[in-house]
C-alpha positions in Angstrom: 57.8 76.7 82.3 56.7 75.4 78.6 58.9 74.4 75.9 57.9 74.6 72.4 58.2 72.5 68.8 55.8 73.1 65.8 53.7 70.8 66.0 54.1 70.3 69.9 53.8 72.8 73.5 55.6 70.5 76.1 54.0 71.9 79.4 53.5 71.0 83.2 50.6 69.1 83.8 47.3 70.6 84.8 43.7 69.7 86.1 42.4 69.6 82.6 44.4 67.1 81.3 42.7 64.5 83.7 40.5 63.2 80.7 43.2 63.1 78.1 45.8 60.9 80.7 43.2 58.6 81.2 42.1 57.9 77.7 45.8 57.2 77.0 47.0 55.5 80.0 43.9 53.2 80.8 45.4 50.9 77.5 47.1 47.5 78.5 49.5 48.8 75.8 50.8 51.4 76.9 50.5 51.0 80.7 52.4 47.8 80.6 55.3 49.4 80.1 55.5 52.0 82.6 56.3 50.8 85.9 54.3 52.9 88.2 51.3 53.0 86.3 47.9 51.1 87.3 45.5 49.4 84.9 42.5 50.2 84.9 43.4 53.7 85.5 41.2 56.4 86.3 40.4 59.7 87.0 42.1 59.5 90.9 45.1 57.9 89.6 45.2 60.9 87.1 44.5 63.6 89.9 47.5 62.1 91.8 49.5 61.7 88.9 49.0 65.9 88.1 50.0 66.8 92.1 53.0 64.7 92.1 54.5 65.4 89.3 54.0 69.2 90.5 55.3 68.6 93.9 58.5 67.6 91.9 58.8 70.4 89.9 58.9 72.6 92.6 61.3 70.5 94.6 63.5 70.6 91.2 64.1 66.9 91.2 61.8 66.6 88.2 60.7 68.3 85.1 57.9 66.6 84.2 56.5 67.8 80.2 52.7 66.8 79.3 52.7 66.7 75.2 50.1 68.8 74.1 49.4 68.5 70.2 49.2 72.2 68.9 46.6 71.4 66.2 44.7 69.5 68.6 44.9 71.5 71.8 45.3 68.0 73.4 47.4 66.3 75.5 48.7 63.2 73.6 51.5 62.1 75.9 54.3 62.8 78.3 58.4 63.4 77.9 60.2 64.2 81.3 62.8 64.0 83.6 63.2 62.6 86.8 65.8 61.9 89.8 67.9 64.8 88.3 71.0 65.2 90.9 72.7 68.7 90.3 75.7 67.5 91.8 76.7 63.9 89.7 75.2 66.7 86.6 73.1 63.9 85.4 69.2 62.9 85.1 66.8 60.2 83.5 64.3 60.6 80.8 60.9 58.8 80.7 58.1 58.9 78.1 54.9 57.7 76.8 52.5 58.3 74.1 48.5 57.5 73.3 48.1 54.6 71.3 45.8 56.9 69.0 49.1 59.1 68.3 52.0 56.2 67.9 54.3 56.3 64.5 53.9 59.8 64.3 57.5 60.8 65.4 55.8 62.6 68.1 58.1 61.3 71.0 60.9 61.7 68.6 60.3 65.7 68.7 59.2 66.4 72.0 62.8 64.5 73.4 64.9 66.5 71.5 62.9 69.4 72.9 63.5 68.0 76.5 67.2 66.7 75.7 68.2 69.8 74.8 66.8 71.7 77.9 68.5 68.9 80.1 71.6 69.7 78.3 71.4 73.3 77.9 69.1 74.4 81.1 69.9 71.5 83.8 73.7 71.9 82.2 73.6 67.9 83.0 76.6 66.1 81.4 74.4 62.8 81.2 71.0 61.5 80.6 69.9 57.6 81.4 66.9 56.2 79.9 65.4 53.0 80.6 63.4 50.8 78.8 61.6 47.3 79.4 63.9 45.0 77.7 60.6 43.5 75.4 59.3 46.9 74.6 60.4 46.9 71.1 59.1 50.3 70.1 61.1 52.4 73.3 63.9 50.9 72.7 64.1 51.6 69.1 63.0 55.0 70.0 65.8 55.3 72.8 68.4 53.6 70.2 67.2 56.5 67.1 67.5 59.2 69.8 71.0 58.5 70.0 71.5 56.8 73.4 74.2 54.2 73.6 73.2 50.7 75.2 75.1 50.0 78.2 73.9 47.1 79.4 70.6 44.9 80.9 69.6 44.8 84.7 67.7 41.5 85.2 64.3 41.4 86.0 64.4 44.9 87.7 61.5 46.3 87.6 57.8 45.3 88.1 55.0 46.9 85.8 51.8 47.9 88.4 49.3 48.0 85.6 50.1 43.6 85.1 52.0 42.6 87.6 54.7 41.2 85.7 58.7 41.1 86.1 60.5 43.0 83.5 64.8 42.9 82.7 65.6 46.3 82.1 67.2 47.4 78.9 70.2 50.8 80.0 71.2 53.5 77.8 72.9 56.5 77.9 73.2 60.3 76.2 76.2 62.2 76.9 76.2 66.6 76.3 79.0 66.2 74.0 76.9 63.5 71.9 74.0 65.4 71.7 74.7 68.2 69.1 74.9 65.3 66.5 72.6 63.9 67.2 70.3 66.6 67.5 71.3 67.6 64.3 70.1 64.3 63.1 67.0 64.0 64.7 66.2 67.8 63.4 66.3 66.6 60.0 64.0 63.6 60.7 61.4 64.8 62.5 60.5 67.3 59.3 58.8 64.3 57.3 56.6 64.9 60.1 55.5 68.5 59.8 
């Protein structure tokens, strides 16, 4: 399963894509603020990285979507969703982007792609994302995608690429939010094309 944008084919992770997720996730920068990633990282972590995820798509408790840059034919990033539970109709969003590809309003495109598959496909009624309450640049991205902060878990979660202790920032999308925002986001994300 693929999803598509113009610029941007959203796409299960694959063996060729080793090279590209360790050139963006062996950054301090950007591996800081995903929890269960390592630092250094390398080529194993990537390997696992590209079975798991794909053990969790076929279990459907994840729907995990490498970015792939059209123009490019490279993959830049990731937008997915995980712990989806069919029966509370809700699931979380997760995302990360190369440092080489950041202010581009590529995240921006490829989560409404994904939102609106949650929405429409998953026929979820909620989406949580989460957010390390000092990454500035998620959270702004989380707050212009139209989620709704609900709230700050203290220290929470621990970052495996530092080792630090992080308070985690909540937010929220419900279905009957979305088609305004979506809208919204639509009109933004053409500056970009």
């Amino acid at each position: 399963m693929k999803l598509e944008t113009k610029r941007l084919i959203l796409r299960k992770p694959n063996k060729k894509d080793v090279n590209d997720l360790v050139e963006g996730l062996n950054n301090l920068k950007v591996s800081k603020n995903i929890s269960t990633v390592p630092h250094p990282y390398r080529k194993k972590d990537a390997t696992w990285w590209i079975n798991h995820c794909n053990e969790k798509r076929k279990k459907k408790e994840s729907y995990p979507f490498e970015i792939e840059l059209k123009k490019d034919k490279k993959l830049v990033g990731a937008c997915g969703l995980h712990n989806y539970d069919k029966f509370k109709e809700s699931v979380e969003i997760g995302y990360w982007i190369n440092e080489n590809y950041w202010r581009r309003g590529i995240i921006t495109e490829a989560a409404i792609a994904v939102i609106s598959f949650a929405f429409e496909k998953l026929k979820v009624n909620r989406i949580e994302l989460d957010a390390y309450k000092e990454n500035v640049a998620s959270n702004a991205v989380a707050k212009k995608l139209g989620f709704i902060y609900e709230g700050t878990k203290r220290e929470s979660n621990k970052a495996k690429a530092d080792g630090r202790i992080h308070d985690t920032n909540i937010y929220s999308m419900l279905k009957k939010e979305w088609p305004k925002n979506k809208r919204r986001l639509e009109k933004e994300v053409k500056k970009y094309e």
